[in-house]
VOGU-3710 file (C-alpha; in Angstrom, 3 decimals, decimal comma):
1> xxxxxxxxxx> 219,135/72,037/147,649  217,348/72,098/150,907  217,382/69,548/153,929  214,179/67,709/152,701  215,811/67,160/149,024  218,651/66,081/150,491  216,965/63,479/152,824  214,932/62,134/149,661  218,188/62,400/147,596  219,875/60,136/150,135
11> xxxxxxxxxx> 217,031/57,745/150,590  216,717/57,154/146,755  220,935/56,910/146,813  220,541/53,948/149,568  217,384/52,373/147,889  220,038/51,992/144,531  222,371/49,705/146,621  219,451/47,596/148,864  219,083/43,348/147,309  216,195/42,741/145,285
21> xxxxxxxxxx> 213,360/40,991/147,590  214,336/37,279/147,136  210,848/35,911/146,874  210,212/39,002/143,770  209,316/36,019/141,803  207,196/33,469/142,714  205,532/36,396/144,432  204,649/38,504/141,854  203,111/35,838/140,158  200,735/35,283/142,703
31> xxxxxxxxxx> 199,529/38,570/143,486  199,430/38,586/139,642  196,949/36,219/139,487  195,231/37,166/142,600  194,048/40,528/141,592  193,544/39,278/138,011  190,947/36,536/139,390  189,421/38,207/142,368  187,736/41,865/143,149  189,088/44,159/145,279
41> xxxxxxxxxx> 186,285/43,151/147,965  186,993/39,683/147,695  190,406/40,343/148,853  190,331/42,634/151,323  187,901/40,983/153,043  187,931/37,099/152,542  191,349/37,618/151,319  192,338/39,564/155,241  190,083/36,199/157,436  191,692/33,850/155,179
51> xxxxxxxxxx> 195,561/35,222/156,332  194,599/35,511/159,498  193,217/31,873/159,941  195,731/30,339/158,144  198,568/32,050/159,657  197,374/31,976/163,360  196,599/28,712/163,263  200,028/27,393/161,472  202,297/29,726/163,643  200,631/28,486/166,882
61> xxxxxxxxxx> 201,386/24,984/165,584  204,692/24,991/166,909  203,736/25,056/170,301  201,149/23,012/170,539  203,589/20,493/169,018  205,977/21,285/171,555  203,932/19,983/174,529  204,124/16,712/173,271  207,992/16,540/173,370  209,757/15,598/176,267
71> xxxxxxxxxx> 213,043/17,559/175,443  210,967/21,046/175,172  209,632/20,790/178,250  212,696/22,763/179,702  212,326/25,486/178,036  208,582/26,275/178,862  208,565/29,143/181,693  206,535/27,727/183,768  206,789/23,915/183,442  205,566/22,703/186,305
81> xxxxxxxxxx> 201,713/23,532/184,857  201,159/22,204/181,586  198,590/22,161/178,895  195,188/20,392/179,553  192,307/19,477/176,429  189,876/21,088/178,818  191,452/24,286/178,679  192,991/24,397/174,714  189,067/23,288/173,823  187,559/26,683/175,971
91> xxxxxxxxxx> 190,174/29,016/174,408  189,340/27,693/170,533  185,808/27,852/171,306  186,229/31,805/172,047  188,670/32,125/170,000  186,954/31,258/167,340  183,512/33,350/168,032  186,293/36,481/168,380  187,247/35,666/164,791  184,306/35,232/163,091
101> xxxxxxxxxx> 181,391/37,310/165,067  183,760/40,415/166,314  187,119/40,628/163,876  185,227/39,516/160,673  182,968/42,366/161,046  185,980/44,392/161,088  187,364/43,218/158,035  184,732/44,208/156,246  185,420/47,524/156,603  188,977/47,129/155,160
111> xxxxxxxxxx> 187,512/47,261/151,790  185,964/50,514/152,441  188,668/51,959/154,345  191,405/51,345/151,003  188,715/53,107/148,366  188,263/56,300/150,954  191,744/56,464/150,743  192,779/55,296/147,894  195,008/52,392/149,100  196,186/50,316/145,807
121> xxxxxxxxxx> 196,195/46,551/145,317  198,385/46,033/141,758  201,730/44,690/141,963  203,253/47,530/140,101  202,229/49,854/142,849  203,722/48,186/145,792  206,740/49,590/147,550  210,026/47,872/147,995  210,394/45,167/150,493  212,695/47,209/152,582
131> xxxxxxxxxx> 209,818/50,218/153,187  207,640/47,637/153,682  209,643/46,624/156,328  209,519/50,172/157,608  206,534/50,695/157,743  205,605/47,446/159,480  208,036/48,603/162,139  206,357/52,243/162,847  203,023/49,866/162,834  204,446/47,678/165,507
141> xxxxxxxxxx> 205,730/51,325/167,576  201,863/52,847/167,292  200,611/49,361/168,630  202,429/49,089/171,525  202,183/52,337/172,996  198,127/52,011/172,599  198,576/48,703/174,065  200,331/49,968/176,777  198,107/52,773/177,960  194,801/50,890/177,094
151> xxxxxxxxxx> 196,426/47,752/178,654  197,357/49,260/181,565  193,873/50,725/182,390  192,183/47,633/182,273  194,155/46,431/184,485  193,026/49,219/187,602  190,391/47,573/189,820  187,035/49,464/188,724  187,401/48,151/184,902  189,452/44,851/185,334
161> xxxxxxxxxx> 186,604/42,364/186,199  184,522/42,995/183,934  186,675/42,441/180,286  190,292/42,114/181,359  189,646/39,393/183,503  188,679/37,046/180,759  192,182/37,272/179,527  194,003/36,148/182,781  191,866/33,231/183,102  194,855/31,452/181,407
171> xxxxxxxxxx> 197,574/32,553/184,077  199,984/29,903/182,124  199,394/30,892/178,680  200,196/28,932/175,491  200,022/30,129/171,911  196,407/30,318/170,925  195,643/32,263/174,419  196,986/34,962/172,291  193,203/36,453/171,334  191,796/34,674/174,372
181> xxxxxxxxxx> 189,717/37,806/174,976  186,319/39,333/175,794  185,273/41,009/172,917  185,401/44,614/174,686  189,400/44,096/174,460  189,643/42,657/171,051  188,091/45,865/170,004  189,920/48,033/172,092  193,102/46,568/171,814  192,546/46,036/168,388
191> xxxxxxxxxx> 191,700/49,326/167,344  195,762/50,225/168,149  196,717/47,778/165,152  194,780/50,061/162,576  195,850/52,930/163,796  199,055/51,901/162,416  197,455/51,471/159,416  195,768/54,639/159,082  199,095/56,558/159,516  201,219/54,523/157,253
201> xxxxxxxxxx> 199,354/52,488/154,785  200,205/52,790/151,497  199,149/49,392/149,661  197,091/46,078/150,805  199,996/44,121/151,331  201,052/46,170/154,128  197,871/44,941/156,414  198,745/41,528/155,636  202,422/41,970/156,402  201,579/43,875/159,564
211> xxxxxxxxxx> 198,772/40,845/160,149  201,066/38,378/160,071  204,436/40,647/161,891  201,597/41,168/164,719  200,204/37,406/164,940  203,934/36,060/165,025  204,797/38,454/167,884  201,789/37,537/170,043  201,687/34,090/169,839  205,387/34,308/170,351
221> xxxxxxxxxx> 204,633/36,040/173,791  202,164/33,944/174,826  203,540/30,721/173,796  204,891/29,893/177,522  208,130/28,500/175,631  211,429/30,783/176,222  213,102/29,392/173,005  217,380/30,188/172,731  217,035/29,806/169,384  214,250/32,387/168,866
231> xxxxxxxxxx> 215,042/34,714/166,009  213,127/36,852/167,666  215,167/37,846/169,991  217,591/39,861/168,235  215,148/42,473/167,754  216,740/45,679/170,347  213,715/45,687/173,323  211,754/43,316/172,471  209,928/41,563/175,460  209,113/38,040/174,324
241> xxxxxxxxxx> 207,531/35,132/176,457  209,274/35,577/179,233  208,932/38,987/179,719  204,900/38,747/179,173  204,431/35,160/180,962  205,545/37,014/183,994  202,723/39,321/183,440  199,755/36,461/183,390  201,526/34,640/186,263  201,964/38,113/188,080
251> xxxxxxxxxx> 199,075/39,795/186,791  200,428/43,434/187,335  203,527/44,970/185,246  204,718/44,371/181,657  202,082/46,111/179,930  203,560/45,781/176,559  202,381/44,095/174,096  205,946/44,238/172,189  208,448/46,652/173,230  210,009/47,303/177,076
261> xxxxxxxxxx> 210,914/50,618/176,637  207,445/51,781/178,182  207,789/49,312/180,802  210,868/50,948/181,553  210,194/54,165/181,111  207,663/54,199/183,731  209,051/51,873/186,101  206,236/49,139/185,475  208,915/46,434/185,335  210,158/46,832/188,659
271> xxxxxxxxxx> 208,449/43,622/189,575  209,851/41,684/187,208  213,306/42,800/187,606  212,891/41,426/190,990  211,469/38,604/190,613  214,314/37,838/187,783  217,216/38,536/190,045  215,400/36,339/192,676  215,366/33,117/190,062  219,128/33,738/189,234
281> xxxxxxxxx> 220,103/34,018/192,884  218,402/30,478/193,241  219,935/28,915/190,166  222,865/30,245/191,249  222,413/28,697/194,917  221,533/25,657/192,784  225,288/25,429/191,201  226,895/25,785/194,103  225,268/23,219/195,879
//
């Protein structure tokens, strides 16, 4: 047996002993009926704006409750500037033209893209929740490395005014900032969450899975809220709000869009590190007052 049948051998030993998906169920049944009562088209493309709507719109809900309540006030990073209408009604007015004039487009082509490659929609085809998961993690690795590089290079001073710029216009950001973009960057930064897709698709529920992994980790990052009790925050190197909030109210370093290794790695974080040993050393001047 050589090292590659050993490896599958393994993997198939491990998949034996993994819990059945919980929501197997009630699940099935729905995808069931979905691909019984709708065309492939149907779903990949009305299906794809329909989960995006609905999910970037519920999991930004949260913090736009949030500025309402007194008691969350101290955890938003920078509390001293909050919300106004004015500025929630310009970002869903762009927002909004992204999503249906520039990412709907896009969608379109997800129909095409699963019959060129032969991407499968049944329920009997789909892989188990736990290479799902997998997969949706390399997904997430692809992304923010192309987000890095491409982020960063909007950022130098011949290209920044003229897309980037749109961007920072919120330099306290709040959930729905998240695609607050000019439509040169939703492209370009876009095109880093298919190429994900193109390296490790293997059914239509993994876009949507990615979609909504992706959606929950950018609003999270741009919700301005530095939640405790953030789930979240368990994952190893992952940024979060406070990490990226110090990017809008900065404007240079933390170039990540989920990750800090990169950050890190090339010493773009050196700003922040600084400016996060400054706070502690006046909370700490605070206490001993």
């Amino acid at each position: 047996m050589d090292t590659n049948d050993s490896v599958i051998t393994t993997v198939r030993l491990m998949a034996d002993y993994m819990p059945d998906n919980p929501l197997s169920g009630p699940f099935e049944a729905s995808w069931r009926y979905m691909t019984a009562h709708y065309t492939e088209f149907q779903i990949a493309t009305w299906g794809s704006l329909l989960v995006h709507e609905l999910l970037y719109f519920l999991i930004c809900l949260p913090g736009f409750i949030f500025q309402f309540l007194p008691f969350m006030q101290k955890y938003k990073i920078q509390n001293d500037k909050p919300e106004t209408w004015a500025g929630q009604l310009q970002c869903l007015k762009v927002i909004m033209f992204n999503h249906f004039f520039i990412q709907l487009p896009l969608m379109c082509g997800t129909y095409h893209f699963t019959q060129w490659f032969g991407i499968p929609y049944g329920y009997d085809s789909m892989p188990p929740w736990y290479m799902l998961c997998l997969q949706v993690f390399c997904c997430a690795v692809v992304e923010d490395l192309w987000h890095y590089v491409l982020h960063r290079i909007m950022h130098h001073r011949r290209y920044y005014k003229y897309v980037h710029k749109v961007h920072h216009h919120f330099q306290v950001p709040f959930g729905a900032t998240a695609e607050y973009a000019h439509p040169v960057e939703t492209v370009v930064l876009g095109t880093g969450f298919f190429l994900g897709i193109l390296m490790f698709c293997t059914h239509m529920v993994q876009m949507w899975a990615w979609v909504a992994v992706r959606l929950i980790e950018t609003i999270d990052v741009h919700s301005g809220y530095d939640l405790p009790f953030n789930p979240l925050h368990l994952i190893p190197f992952y940024g979060g709000a406070k990490f990226h909030d110090f990017h809008h109210m900065n404007f240079t370093g933390n170039y990540s869009s989920t990750f800090t290794w990169w950050d890190k790695l090339f010493g773009t974080d050196r700003q922040y590190k600084d400016f996060q040993k400054k706070v502690a050393a006046r909370e700490g001047a605070k206490k001993q007052e």
